[in-house]
C-alpha distance (Angstrom), angle and dihedral (degrees) to the residues before:
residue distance angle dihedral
X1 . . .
X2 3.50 . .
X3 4.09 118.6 .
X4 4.04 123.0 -141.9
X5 3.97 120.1 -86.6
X6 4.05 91.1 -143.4
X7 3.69 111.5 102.8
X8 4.18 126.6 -173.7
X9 4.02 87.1 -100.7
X10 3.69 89.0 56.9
X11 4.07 95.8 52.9
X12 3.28 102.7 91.7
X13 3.74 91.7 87.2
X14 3.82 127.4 21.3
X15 3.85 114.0 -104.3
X16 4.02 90.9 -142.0
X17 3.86 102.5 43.0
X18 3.39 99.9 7.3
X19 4.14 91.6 -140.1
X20 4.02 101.4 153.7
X21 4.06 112.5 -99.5
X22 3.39 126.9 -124.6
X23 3.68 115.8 -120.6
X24 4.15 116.5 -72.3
X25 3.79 91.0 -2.0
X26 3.26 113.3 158.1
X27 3.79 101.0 -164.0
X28 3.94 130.8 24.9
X29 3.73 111.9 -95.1
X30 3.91 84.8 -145.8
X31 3.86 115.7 42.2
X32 3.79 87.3 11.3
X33 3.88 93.4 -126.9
X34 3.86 115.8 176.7
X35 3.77 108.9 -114.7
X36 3.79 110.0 -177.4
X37 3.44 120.9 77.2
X38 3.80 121.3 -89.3
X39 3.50 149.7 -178.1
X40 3.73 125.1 -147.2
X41 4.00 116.3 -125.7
X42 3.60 122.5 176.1
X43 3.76 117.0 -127.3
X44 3.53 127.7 -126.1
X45 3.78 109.3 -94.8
X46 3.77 90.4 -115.4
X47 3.36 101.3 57.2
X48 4.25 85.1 31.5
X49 3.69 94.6 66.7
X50 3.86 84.8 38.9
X51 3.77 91.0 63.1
X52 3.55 97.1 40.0
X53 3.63 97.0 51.8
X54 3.81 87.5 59.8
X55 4.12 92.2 41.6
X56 4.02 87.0 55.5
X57 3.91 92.4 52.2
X58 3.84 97.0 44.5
X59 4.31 86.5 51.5
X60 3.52 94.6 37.7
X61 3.92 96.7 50.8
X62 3.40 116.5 17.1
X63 4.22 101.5 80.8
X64 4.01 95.3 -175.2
X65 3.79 96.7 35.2
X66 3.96 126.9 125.5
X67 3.97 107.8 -133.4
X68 3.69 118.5 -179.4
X69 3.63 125.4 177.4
X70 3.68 127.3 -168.4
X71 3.45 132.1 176.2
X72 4.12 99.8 -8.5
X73 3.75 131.9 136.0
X74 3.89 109.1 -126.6
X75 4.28 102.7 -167.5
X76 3.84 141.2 158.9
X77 3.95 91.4 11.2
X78 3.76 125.7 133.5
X79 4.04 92.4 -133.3
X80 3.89 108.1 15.3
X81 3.78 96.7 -152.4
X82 3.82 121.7 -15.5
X83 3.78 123.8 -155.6
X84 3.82 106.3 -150.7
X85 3.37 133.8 -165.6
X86 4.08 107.5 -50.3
X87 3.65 91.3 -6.5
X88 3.72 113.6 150.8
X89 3.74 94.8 -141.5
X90 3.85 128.8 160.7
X91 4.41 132.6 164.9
X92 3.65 118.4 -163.9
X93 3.65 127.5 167.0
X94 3.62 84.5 8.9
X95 4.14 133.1 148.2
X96 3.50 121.8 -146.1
X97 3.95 112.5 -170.4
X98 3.70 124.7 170.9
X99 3.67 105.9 -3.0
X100 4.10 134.5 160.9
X101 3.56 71.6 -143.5
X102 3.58 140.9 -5.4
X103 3.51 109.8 -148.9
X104 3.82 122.7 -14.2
X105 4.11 129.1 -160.4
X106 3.42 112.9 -141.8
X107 3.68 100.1 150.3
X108 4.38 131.0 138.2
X109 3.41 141.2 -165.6
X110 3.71 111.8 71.9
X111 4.05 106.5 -75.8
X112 3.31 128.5 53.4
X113 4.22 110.5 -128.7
X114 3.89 90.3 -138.4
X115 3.65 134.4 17.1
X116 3.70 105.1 170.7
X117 3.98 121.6 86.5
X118 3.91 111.1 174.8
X119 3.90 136.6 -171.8
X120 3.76 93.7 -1.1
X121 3.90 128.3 153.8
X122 3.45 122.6 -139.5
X123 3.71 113.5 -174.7
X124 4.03 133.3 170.3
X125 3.54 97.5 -15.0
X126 3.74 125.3 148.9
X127 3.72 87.7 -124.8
X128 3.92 124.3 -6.7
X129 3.71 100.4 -147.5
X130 3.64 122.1 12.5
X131 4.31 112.5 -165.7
X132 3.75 104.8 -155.8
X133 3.65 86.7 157.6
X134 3.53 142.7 -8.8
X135 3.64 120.2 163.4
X136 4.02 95.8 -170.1
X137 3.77 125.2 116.3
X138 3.99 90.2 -160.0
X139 4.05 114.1 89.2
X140 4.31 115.7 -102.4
X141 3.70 99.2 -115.4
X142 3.87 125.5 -141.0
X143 3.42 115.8 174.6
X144 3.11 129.4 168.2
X145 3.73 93.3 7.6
X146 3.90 129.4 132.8
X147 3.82 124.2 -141.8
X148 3.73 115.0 -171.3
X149 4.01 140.6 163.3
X150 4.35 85.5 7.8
X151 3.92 116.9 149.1
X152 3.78 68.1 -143.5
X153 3.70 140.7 -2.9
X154 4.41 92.0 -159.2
X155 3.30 125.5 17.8
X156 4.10 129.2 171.5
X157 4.08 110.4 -144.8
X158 3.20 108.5 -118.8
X159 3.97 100.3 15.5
X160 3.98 85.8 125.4
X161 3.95 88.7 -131.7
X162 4.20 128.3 45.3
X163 3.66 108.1 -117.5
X164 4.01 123.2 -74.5
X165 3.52 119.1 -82.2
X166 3.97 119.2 -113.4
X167 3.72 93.9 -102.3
X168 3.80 90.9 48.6
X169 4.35 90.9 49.3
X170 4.11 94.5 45.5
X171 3.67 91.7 49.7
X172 4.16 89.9 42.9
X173 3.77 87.9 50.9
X174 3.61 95.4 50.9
X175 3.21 93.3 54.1
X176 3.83 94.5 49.1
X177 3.14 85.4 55.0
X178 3.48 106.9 58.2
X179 4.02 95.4 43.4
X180 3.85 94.1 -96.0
X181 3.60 121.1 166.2
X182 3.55 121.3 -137.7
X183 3.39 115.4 -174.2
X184 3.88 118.8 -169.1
X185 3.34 114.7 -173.8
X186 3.76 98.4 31.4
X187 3.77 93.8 93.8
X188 4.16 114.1 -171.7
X189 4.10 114.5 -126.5
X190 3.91 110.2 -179.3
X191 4.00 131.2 13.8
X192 3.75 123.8 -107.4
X193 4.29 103.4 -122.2
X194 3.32 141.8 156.2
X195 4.08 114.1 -115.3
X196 3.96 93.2 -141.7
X197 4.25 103.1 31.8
X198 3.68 85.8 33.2
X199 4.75 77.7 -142.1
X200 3.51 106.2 153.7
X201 3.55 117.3 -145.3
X202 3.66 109.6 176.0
X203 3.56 154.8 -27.2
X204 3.86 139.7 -85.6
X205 3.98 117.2 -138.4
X206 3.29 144.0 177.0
X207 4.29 123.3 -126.8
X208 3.68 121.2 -146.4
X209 3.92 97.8 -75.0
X210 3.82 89.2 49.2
X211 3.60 103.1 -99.5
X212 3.38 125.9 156.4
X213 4.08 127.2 -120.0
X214 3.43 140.0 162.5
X215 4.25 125.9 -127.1
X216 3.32 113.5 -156.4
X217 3.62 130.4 -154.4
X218 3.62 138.4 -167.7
X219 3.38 99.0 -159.3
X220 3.49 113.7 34.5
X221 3.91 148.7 -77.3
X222 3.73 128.9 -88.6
X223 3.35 122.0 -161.9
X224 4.62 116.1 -148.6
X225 4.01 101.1 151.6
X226 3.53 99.2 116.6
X227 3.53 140.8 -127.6
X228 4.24 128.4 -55.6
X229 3.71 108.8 -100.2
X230 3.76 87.8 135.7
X231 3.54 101.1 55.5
X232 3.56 108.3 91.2
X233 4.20 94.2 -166.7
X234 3.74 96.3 51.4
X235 3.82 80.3 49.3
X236 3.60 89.2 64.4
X237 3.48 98.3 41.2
X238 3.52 97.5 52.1
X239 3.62 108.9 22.4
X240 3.61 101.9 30.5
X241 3.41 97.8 -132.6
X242 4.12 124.9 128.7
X243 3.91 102.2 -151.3
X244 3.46 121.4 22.6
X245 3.82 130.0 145.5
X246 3.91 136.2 -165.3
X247 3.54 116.0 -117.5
X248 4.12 84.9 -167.9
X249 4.16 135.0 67.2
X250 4.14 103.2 -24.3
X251 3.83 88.9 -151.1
X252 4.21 87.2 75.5
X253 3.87 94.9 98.8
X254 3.72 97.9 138.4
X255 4.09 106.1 -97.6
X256 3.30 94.2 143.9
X257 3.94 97.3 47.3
X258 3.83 91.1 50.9
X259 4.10 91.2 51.0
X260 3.58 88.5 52.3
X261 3.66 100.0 49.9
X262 3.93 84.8 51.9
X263 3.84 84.8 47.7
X264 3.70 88.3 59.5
X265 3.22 96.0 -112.3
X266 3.93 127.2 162.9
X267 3.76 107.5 -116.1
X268 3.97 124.4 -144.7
X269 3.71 147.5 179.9
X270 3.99 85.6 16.7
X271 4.02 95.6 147.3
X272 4.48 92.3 35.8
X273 4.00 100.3 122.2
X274 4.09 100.7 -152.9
X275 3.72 137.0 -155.1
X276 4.18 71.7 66.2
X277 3.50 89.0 -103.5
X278 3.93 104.5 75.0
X279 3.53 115.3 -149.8
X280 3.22 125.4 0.7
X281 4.07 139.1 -163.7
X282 4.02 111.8 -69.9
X283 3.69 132.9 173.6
X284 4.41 110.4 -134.1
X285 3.67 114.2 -147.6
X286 3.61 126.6 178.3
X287 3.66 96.7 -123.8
X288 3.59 95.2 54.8
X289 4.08 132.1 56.7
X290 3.45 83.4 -167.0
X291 4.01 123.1 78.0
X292 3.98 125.6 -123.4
X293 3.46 98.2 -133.8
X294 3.71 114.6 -122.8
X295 4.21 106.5 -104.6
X296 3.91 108.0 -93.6
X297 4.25 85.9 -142.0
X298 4.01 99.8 40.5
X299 3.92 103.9 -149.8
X300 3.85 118.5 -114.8
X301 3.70 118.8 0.7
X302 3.67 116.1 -117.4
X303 4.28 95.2 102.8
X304 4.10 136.9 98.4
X305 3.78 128.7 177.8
X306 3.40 122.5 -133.9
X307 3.62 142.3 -160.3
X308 4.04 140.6 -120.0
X309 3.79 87.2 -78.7
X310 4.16 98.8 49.6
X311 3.63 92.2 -101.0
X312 3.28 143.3 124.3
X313 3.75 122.2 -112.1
X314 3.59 125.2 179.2
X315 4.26 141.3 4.3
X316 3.96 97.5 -67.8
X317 3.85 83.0 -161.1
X318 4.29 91.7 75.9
X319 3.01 84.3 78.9
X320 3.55 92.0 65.5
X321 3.43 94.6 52.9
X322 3.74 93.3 74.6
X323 3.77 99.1 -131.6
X324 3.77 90.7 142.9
X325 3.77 90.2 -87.7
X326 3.48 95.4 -51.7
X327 3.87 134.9 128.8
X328 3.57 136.1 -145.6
X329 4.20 115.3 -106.2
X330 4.20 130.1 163.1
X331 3.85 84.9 -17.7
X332 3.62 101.5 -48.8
X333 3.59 141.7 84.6
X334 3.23 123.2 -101.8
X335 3.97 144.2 -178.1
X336 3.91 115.4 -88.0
X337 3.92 107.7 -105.6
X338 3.90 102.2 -111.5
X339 3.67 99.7 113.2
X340 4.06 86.3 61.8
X341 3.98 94.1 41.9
X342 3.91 95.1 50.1
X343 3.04 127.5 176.6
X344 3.94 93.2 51.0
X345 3.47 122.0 -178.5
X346 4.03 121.6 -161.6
X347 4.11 102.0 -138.6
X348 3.98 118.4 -156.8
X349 3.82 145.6 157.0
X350 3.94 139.3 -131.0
X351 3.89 90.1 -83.5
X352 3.99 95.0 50.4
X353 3.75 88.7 49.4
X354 4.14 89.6 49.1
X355 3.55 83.6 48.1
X356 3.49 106.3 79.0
X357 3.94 141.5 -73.6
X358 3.64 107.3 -45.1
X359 3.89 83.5 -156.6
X360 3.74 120.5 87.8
X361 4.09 111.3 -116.5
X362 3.81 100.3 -157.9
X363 3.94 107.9 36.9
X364 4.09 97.6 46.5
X365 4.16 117.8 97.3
X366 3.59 90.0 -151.5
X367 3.59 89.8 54.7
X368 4.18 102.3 33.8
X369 4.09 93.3 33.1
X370 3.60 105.6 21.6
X371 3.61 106.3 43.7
X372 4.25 102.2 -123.2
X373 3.95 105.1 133.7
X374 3.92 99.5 -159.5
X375 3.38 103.6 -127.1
X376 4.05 122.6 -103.8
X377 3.85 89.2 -124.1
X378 3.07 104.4 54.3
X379 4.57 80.1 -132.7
X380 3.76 97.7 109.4
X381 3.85 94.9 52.7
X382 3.70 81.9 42.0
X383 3.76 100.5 65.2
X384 3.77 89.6 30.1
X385 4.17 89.4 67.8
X386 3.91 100.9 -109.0
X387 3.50 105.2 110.3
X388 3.70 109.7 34.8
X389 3.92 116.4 -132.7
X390 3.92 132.7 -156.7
X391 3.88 136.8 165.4
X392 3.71 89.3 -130.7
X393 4.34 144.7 33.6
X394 3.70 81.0 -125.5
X395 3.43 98.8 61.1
X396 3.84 96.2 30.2
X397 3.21 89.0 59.7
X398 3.57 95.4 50.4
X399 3.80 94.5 50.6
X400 3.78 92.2 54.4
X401 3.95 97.3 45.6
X402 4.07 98.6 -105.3
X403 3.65 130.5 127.2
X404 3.47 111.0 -93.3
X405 3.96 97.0 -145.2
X406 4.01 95.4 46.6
X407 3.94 94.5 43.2
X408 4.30 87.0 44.0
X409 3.92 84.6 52.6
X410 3.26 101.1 44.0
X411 3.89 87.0 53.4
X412 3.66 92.6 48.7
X413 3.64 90.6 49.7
X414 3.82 96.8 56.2
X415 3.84 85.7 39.3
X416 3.95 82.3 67.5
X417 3.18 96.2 47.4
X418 3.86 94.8 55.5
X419 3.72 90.4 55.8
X420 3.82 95.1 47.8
X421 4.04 85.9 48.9
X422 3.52 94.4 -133.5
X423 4.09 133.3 89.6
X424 3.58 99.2 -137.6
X425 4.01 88.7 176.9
X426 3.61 106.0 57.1
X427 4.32 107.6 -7.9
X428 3.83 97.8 -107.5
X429 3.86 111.7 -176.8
X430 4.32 100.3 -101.3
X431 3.37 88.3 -144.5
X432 3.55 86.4 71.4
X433 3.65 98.8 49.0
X434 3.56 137.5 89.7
X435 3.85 134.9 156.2
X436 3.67 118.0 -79.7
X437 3.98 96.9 -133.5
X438 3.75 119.6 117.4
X439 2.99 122.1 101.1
X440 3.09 143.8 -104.5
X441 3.94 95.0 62.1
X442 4.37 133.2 -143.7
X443 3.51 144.4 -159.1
X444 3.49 124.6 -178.5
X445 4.35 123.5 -179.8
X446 3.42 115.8 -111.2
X447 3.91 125.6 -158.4
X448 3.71 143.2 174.0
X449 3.40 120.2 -80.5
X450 3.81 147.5 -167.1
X451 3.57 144.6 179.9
X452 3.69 112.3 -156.8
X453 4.10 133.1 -11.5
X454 4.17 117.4 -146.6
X455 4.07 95.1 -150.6
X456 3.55 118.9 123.2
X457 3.60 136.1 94.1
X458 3.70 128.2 -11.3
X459 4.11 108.1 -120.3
X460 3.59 135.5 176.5
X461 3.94 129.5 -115.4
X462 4.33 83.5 -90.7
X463 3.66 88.1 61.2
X464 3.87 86.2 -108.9
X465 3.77 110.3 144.9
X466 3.61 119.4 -128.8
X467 4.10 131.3 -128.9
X468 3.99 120.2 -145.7
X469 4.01 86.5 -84.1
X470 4.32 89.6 52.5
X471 3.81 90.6 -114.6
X472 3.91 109.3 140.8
X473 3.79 110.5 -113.8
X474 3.98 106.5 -121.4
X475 3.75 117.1 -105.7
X476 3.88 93.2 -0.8
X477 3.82 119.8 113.2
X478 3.89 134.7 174.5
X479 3.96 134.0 -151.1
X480 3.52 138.1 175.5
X481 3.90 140.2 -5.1
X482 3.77 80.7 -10.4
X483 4.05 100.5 89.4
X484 3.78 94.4 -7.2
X485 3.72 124.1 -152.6
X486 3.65 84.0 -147.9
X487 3.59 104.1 66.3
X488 4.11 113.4 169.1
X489 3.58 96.0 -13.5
X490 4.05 118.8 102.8
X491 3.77 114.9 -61.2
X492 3.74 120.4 170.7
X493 3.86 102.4 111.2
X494 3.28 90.5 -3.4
X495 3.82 84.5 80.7
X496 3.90 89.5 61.7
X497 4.13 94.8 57.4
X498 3.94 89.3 50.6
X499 3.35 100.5 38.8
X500 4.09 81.9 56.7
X501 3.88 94.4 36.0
X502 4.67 96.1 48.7
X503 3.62 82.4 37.9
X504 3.63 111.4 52.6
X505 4.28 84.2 35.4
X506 3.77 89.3 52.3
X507 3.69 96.4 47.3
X508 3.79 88.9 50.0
X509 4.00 91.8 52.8
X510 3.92 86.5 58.0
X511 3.22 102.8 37.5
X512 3.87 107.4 33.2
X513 3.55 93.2 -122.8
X514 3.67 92.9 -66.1
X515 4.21 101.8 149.5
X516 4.10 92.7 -159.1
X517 3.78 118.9 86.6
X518 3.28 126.8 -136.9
X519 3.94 123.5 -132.2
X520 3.59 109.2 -100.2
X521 3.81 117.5 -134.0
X522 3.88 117.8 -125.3
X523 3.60 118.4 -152.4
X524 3.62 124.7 -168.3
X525 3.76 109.2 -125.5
X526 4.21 108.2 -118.5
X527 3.93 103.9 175.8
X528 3.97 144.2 -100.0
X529 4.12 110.7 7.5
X530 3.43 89.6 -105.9
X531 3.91 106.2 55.8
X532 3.40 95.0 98.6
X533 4.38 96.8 34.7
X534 3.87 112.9 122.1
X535 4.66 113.5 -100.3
X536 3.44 98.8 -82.4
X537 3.84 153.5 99.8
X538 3.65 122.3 -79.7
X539 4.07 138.2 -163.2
X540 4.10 131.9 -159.8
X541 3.99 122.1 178.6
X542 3.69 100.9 -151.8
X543 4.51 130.3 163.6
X544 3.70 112.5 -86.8
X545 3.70 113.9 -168.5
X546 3.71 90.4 -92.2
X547 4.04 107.8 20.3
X548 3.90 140.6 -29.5
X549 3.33 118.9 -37.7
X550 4.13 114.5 -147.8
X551 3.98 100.5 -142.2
X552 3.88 113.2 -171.1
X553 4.00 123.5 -166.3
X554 3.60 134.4 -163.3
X555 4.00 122.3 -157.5
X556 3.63 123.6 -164.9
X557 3.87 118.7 177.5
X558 3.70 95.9 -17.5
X559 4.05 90.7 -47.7
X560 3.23 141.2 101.2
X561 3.99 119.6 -109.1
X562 3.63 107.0 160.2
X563 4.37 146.1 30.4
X564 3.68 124.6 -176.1
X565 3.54 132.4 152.1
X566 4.11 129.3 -138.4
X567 3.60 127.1 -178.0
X568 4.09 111.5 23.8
X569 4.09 102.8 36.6
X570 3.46 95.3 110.3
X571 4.21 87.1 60.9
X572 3.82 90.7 47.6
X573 3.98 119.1 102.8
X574 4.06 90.1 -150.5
X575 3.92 113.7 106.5
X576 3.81 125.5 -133.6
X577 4.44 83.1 -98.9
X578 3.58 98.3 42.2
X579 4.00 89.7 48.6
X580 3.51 90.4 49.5
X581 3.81 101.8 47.2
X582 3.82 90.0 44.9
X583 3.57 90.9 51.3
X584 3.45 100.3 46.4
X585 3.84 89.6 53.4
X586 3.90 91.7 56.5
X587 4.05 83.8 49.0
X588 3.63 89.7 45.5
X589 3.62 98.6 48.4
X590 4.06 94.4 26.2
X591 3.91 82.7 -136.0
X592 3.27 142.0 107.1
X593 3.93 92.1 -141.4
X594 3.60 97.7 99.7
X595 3.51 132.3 119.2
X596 4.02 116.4 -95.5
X597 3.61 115.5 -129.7
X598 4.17 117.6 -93.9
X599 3.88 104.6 -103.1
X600 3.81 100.7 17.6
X601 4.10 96.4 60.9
X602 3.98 95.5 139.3
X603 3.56 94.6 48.8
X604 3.43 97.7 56.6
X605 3.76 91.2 42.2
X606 3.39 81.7 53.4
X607 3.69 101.2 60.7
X608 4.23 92.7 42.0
X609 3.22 92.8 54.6
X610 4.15 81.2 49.6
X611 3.43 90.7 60.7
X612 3.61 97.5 43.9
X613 3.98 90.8 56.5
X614 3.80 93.4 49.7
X615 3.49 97.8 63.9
X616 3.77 100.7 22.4
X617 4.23 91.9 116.4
């Protein structure tokens, strides 16, 4: 361990406050700075837990007291060290290891009594520094500290979200600093393109009241919004599955993917299941969108799952093995059954829920993003209706909608099975077995899970994305998650350097390199091109499916009142009715958004894009 810098010819002054010392002092009388030399030991964890017992109760209870700490080890507490209300309470020198949280500010009055924490290590704590309050206009100093392995290193309670990562802040102050908007809650719904150069040239959002405008830009589009791990029917569609949730960023409901498929776009990787390991084991609340992901390590030993029919139905200790919730079948890995055994319940006892939290601290967006710390009890998710509690199997089972007798045998069975030392059913490690028998008993539901997904549009190494023929679509660009490179192989950071790499390569393509943005222009959307076209007649020449088609247009008071075609109708498909009612749906509508009719597709494509070209200038 490291040893103090401050020598006896430096004591004269203090090297934190610099307030003079008196002579031999061995601390400052005003910061309370350790002056003699000293060399970090680590207690034994008896007499550790001893001393930190006592540590917690003098912080905790005496208000006006003066508590310095220098060179301890604070680990496996719920709150490290708390400074409450006018607690004089300082940590120098100081490790903090596997904390709830490390050190909490909880303080009042309107000062805080110390502000500077130096050469501190924070590591593995579910947050490093929790602010509940701190009335103090001066800055809390670090320096010198090291935060490492934290869910997060500070975190204000109640701030709805932990503080942004460090990729997140260098990439939001670059963009302050060059002038770039972000807007927020301005989210974009369709692509601007052009029905015959299929050149896209903008975007149409909507404001906070819902209103729809247009973005325009000059040199292209480029699409970063992720994949759809929180749409539950494009889960269906494309991985088959019926209830799945994301345990990542709830805003990933596919956008992009469905303005690329109306791009034209060719689509790839659509089914891939990333992290390589698919979905994993998550725990739905209603509060959340967002899944706590089921802990990796599941404290204590006395709990199964089991499936729709009250069984059990697969080695519970895979998931032990870390292979991103997969198991091991005919030589491969493959996903862990759940999303065929639905509904699955977790089952445990007293001593499980003792054990530890049953939730995992460092992979759950409510936890990481949202600020909720699950509790290491399990109690608070208790009383607030998440994990479902009874003083029996009968009655557990009855609460959660099982058959008493199967789930009670099914127990009894693996209770067996822990006293012979072997799983005869399904091989689970005995190590990590023990009898499920202390009461009180809990169930908790259990659901498939995922983090990301890597489908989207097929691009090139520009950043160009591709149609079904591999010809780039003008002015439309993809990055990211969204139509990863990746596909099935391991994401997880890996995300981060692409998402970096396909975007910096995209924005080069469109821009040529150039690092200054250009203002975009915002135009209000009005209506159909021809609202604001002169009274009159109008022509177009556009490709039917056989020749030109002669489209003719009649305007009357910025509307539309008439559709026939010249030259070319004897080459179009359309019959006399179907012309008719598609026309009179454009009239009706006085849009272009209609449906085509069923067997005549081109020619009605034919005439939109007709009455896009009139009016186009």
């Amino acid at each position: 361990m490291k040893e103090s810098k401050i020598t006896p010819e430096k004591q004269n002054l203090c090297s934190l406050c610099r307030v003079p010392l008196p002579d031999g002092a061995s601390f400052c009388p005003h910061c309370a700075r350790s002056i003699k030399p000293w060399t970090r030991q680590k207690a034994p964890k008896p007499l550790q837990k001893k001393f930190l017992h006592i540590a917690a109760l003098v912080t905790a209870l005496a208000v006006i007291a003066r508590l310095h700490l220098t060179s301890c080890t604070v680990s496996g507490w719920k709150t490290g060290v708390l400074a409450y209300g006018t607690t004089w309470v300082n940590a120098m020198d100081c490790r903090f290891e596997d904390n709830q949280v490390g050190f909490c500010f909880n303080a009042e009055g309107t000062v805080v009594t110390h502000t500077q924490y130096a050469n501190n290590e924070f590591f593995h704590n579910g947050t490093a520094v929790l602010l509940k309050s701190v009335p103090a206009e001066s800055p809390l100093s670090f320096p010198g500290s090291v935060f490492e392995g934290t869910s997060a290193h500070l975190r204000k309670k109640n701030s709805g979200a932990f503080e942004n990562g460090g990729v997140w802040r260098c990439f939001a102050e670059a963009a302050k600093v060059r002038g770039i908007e972000v807007r927020y809650e301005n989210p974009a719904i369709a692509l601007v393109q052009d029905p015959v150069t299929r050149e896209v040239s903008g975007v149409v959002a909507t404001d906070a009241e819902g209103n729809e405008y247009t973005i325009k830009s000059a040199k292209g589009v480029l699409l970063a919004c992720g994949g759809y791990e929180n749409n539950l029917e494009m889960q269906r569609d494309f991985h088959g599955m019926d209830e799945v949730y994301t345990a990542g960023t709830p805003g990933n409901t596919g956008d992009g993917i469905k303005m690329l498929m109306e791009a034209g776009a060719k689509i790839w990787h659509m089914k891939n299941q990333t992290q390589s390991g698919g979905f994993w084991l998550g725990i739905k609340v209603p509060e959340y969108e967002s899944t706590f992901m089921r802990n990796f390590d599941m404290p204590g030993n006395s709990w199964i799952e089991v499936a729709s029919d009250n069984t059990r139905f697969y080695n519970e200790s895979y998931g032990y093995h870390r292979q991103h919730m997969k198991y091991m079948e005919y030589g491969r890995y493959v996903d862990l059954p759940h999303e065929r055994a639905l509904p699955v319940h977790l089952i445990f006892d007293e001593s499980t829920r003792e054990a530890g939290s049953i939730a995992s601290q460092w992979l759950s967006w409510p936890t990481t993003t949202e600020g909720y710390t699950w509790s290491n009890d399990n109690l608070a998710e208790i009383e607030k209706g998440w994990i479902i509690k009874a003083d029996t199997i009968e009655e557990l089972a009855e609460k959660i909608g099982r058959d008493p007798v199967e789930l009670q045998a099914t127990i009894d069975r693996y209770n067996e099975m822990c006293e012979k030392g072997v799983d005869e059913d399904f091989g689970r490690d005995p190590a990590t077995m023990a009898p499920i028998e202390k009461a009180p008993f809990y169930a908790v539901s259990i659901t498939p899970t995922l983090v990301a997904t890597t489908g989207g549009a097929k691009r090139d190494t520009d950043g160009r994305v591709l149609d079904w023929n591999e010809n780039p679509i003008p002015g439309l660009y993809e990055a990211g998650e969204l139509g990863s490179y990746v596909s099935n192989l391991y994401q997880n950071g890996v995300f981060l350097s692409e998402a970096m790499l396909s975007g910096r390569t995209a924005a080069q393509t469109a821009f040529g390199g150039e690092s200054e943005v250009k203002e975009v222009v915002k135009e209000e959307k009005t209506g159909p091109a021809w609202a604001d076209a002169a009274d009159g007649e109008y022509t177009a020449v556009v490709d039917g499916l056989h020749d030109k088609i002669e489209v003719k247009m009649t305007v009357e008071g910025g509307k539309l009142t008439a559709i026939t075609i010249g030259e070319g109708r004897s080459e179009m498909i359309i019959t006399d009715e179907q012309l008719a009612e598609y026309v009179n749906a454009v009239i009706d509508s006085q849009s272009t958004d209609v449906d085509v009719i069923a067997g005549a597709t081109v020619d009605c494509q034919a005439i939109a894009t007709a009455l896009i070209q009139a009016f186009a200038e």
